[in-house]
N, C-alpha and C positions, 0 to 999 in steps of 0.2 A: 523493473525499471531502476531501484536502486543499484542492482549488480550493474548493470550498463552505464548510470552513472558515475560507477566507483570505478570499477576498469576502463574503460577509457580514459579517463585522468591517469591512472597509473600507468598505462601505454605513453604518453605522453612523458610523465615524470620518468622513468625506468624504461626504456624500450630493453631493456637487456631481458625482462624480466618477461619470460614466455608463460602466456597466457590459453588454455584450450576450453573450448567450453562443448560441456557434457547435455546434453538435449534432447527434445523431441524433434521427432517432422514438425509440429504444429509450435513446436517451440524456439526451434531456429528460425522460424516465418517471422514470430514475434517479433524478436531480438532484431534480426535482419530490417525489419520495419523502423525499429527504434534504431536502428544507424549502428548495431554492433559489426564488426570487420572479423572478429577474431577466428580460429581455425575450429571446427568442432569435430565433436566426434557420437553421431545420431544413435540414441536408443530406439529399438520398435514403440510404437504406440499401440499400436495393430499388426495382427496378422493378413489380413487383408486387404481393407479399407484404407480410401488415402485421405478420406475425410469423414467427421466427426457426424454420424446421421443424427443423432440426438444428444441431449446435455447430460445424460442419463449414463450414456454411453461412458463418459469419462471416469468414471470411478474402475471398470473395466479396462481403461487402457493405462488407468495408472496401475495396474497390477499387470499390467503387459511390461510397461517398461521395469517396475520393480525387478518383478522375474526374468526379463530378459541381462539385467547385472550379472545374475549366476552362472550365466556363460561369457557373458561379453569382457567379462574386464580382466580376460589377458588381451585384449586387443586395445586397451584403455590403453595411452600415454603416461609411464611414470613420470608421478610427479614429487615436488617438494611437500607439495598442500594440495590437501582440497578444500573447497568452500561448498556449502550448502546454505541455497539462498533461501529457503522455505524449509518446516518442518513435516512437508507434506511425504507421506511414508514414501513415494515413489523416488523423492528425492533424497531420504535418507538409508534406504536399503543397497543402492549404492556404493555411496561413501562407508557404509561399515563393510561392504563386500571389500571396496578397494583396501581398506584400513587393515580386513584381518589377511587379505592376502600380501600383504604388504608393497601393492602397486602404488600405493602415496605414503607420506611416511607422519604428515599432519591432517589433522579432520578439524576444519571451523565447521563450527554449524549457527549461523541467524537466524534468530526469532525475532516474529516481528508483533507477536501477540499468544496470550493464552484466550483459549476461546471462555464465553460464560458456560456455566450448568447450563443442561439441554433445557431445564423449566424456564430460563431467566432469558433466553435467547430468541430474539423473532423469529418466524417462517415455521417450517415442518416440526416438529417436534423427534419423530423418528429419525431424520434426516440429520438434524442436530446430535444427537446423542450417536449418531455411530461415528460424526468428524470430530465429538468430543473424546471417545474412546483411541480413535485413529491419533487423534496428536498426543493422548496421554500415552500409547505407546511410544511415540518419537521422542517423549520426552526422557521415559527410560534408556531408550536405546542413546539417547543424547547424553543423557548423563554415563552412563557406564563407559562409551568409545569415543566420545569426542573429546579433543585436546582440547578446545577451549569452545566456549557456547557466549557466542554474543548478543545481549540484548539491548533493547531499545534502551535509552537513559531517561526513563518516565514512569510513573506510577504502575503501567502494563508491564512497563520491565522487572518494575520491580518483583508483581507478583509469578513471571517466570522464573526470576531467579530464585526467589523463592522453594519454587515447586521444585527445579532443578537440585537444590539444596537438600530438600526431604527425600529425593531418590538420589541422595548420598554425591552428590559432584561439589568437588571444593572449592570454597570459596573463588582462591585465586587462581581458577579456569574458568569465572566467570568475567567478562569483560561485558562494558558500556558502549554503545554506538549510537550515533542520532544519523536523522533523514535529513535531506535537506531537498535545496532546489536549486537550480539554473539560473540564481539571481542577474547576470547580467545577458541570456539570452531572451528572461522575459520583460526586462527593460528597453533589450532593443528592439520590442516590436510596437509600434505607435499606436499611442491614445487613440481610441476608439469612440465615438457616438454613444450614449446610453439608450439601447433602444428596449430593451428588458430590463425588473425592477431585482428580480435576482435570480440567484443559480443554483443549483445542485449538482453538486459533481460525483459521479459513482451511487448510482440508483440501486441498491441490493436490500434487503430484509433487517441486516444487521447495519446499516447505513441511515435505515429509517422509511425505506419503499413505504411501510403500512404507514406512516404518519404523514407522508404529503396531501392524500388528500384531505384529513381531519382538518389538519393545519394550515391548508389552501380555502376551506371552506371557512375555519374562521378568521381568515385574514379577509376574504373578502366581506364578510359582516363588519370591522372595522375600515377597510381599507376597499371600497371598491373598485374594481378594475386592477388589482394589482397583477404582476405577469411574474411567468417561473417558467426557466430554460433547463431541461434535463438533461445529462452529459456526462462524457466518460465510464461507460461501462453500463450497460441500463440491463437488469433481469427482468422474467415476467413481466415484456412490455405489452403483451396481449391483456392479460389481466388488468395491470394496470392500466389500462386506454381505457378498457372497460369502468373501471370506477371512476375515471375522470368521467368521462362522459354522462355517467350514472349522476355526480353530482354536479351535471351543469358549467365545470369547469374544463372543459375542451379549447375554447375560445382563450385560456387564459392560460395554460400551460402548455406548453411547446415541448417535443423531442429531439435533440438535436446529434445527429451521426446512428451509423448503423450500431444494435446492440453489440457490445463487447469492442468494436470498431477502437483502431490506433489512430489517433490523431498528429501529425506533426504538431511538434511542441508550437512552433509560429502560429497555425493555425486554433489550436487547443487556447492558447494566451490571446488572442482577439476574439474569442467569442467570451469567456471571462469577461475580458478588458469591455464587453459592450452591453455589461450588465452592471448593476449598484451595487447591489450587496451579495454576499454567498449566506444561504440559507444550508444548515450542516445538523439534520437532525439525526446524526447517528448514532447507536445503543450499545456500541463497542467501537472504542479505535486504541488502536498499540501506540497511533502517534498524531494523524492528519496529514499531511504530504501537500495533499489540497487543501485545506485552508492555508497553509503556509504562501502556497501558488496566489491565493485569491487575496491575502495581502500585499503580498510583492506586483500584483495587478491592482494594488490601491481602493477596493473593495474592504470593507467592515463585514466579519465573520459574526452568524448570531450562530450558536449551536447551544444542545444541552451540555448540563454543567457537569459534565463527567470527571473525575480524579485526574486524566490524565494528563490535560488539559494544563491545571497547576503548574505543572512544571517546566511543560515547554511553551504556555504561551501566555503564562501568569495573567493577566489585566487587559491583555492585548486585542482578547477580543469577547464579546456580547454572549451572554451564558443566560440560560433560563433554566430552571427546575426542570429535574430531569424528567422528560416525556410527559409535561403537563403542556397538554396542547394548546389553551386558550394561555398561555403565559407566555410560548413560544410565539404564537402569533402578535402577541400585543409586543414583545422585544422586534419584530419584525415593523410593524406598524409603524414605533415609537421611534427609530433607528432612519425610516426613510422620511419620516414628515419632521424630525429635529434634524435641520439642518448644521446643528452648529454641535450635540453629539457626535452627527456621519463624520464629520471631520476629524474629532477629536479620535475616534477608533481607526481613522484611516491613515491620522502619521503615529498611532499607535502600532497599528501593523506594520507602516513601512519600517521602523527603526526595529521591530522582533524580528523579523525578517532576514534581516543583515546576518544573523546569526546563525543562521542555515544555510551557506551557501556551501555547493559540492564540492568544489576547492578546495576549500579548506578541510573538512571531514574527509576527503580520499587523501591525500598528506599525510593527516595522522593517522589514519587505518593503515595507512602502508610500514608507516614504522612499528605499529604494529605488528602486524605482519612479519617482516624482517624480524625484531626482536624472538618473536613465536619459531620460524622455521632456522636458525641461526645462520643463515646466510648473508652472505657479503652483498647485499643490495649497496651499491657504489651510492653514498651520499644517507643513506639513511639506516646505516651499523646502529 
């Protein structure tokens, strides 16, 4: 979502400036969803298969596509640059295939997070520890052949550049980037009815899945009747029915859209826009993307009090101790029954907010850009 953000602004700013994009089948579905135009050029995911029989599956087809680069990329389009929008190995075997055959002549690579220790991280613990291995390899491979590694400008960023630095990449090929949002697409969709009490955007393990229902059970001990709308990307929602159900709270928490399901952005900002608060108890983030969205939808963020936080949303929004669940729930509690805090946190968000809009960040990534690949981008030398 961020690459689609950023390119298309720069289509607009620089039509001269030819854009291709390198993909899957399941990948250009995405994009194409999200309103990408650009020309691509498809990697296998599979050998066979034109769809994904299980989630399982996927670890598999990213080593389809990996391996299918070592053939494909004399058919790849030379380019100036490439960008690599994740550090996920399928996307980075790639770009060093293109790099050392010299079919692109620059390599960006984004990061958009270091993951935790596999002990420190929710979910599988197995499962954990081989995506922890997998990106410490990208990280190598990131540092040795990429021309510049851009990260988040956040406490997460910090500690990538960091590691980038220990597997020897210098300094000044590291660069700074932020996330932003669609500030004047989500304004132009009209105030909604408050008919839910709050929200959860992106239901995963590392987002906080094991904690909604601890912390829906003791909100409702304080708070009875309160309601919670699930959204944007939801895993193990089998499971998860299951424990609502288990605790009673079926009646009180809602699913809203098919798992993993793209929403138009209009649609995604009125079901936000018909909720109070966003509820954000996530145990790793590079940045939030969504809470930024749930402020600019005039919603007051409660989330744990993680490091990252600090920097990109200082005061801006409601922070409890990290994964203390009855603390979580009383900042939940205390937020919708003080009327005159909600306010105070909601033109807190709107005026952070301001500060992230896409506009402005694709501008200066593109001079960037230009400065990096030394060409003549007309207007931005």
């Amino acid at each position: 979502m961020r690459f689609q953000s950023i390119s298309s602004r720069w289509q607009k700013m620089n039509p001269q400036i030819k854009q291709c994009l390198l993909t899957t089948i399941g990948g250009k579905s995405v994009t194409r969803r999200a309103g990408c135009v650009l020309s691509e050029f498809v990697f296998p995911a599979s050998f066979i298969l034109k769809k994904e029989p299980f989630k399982a599956y996927r670890m598999l087809s990213y080593l389809i596509t990996a391996w299918s680069a070592l053939w494909l990329w004399r058919k790849v389009p030379q380019s100036d640059c490439c960008i690599t929008v994740s550090d996920y190995f399928c996307d980075i075997v790639p770009a060093m295939v293109l790099k050392r055959n010299k079919r692109t002549d620059k390599w960006i690579a984004w990061i958009h997070h270091k993951e935790l220790q596999p002990s420190q991280r929710p979910g599988n613990r197995m499962i954990n520890t081989i995506t922890w291995w997998i990106q410490e390899w990208s990280f190598r491979k990131i540092a040795r052949y990429a021309d510049c590694a851009m990260v988040l400008d956040s406490s997460a960023g910090d500690e990538v550049a960091f590691r980038l630095g220990e597997l020897g990449m210098p300094a000044d090929r590291i660069k700074r980037m932020r996330n932003g949002i669609d500030l004047a697409a989500i304004r132009d969709v009209p105030e909604s009815e408050k008919v839910v009490d709050a929200v959860m955007i992106g239901v995963r393990p590392n987002k906080g899945l094991h904690d909604i229902v601890p912390v829906w059970t003791e909100v409702q001990r304080r708070c009875p009747g309160t309601t919670l709308r699930l959204m944007g990307g939801i895993t193990g929602v089998g499971a998860l029915k299951k424990s609502i159900n288990a605790a009673g709270l079926s009646d009180l928490i809602e699913f809203v859209g098919e798992p993993n399901s793209f929403l138009p952005l209009n649609v995604f900002v009125k079901l936000i826009k018909e909720c109070r608060i966003m509820f954000a108890p996530s145990h790793e983030e590079g940045w939030g993307i969504a809470h930024c969205e749930a402020m600019a939808c005039g919603l007051p963020v409660v989330a744990y009090d993680l490091p990252v936080y600090n920097r990109v949303y200082g005061e801006s929004i409601v922070k409890a101790p990290c994964f203390e669940v009855a603390s979580m729930a009383a900042k939940l509690c205390e937020l919708l029954e003080n009327a005159q805090k909600f306010e105070h946190f909601v033109v807190l968000g709107g005026e952070t907010c301001q500060k992230y809009d896409w506009d402005m960040i694709a501008a200066n990534e593109l001079k960037l850009l230009a400065n990096l690949c030394m060409n003549d981008f007309k207007g931005y030398q």
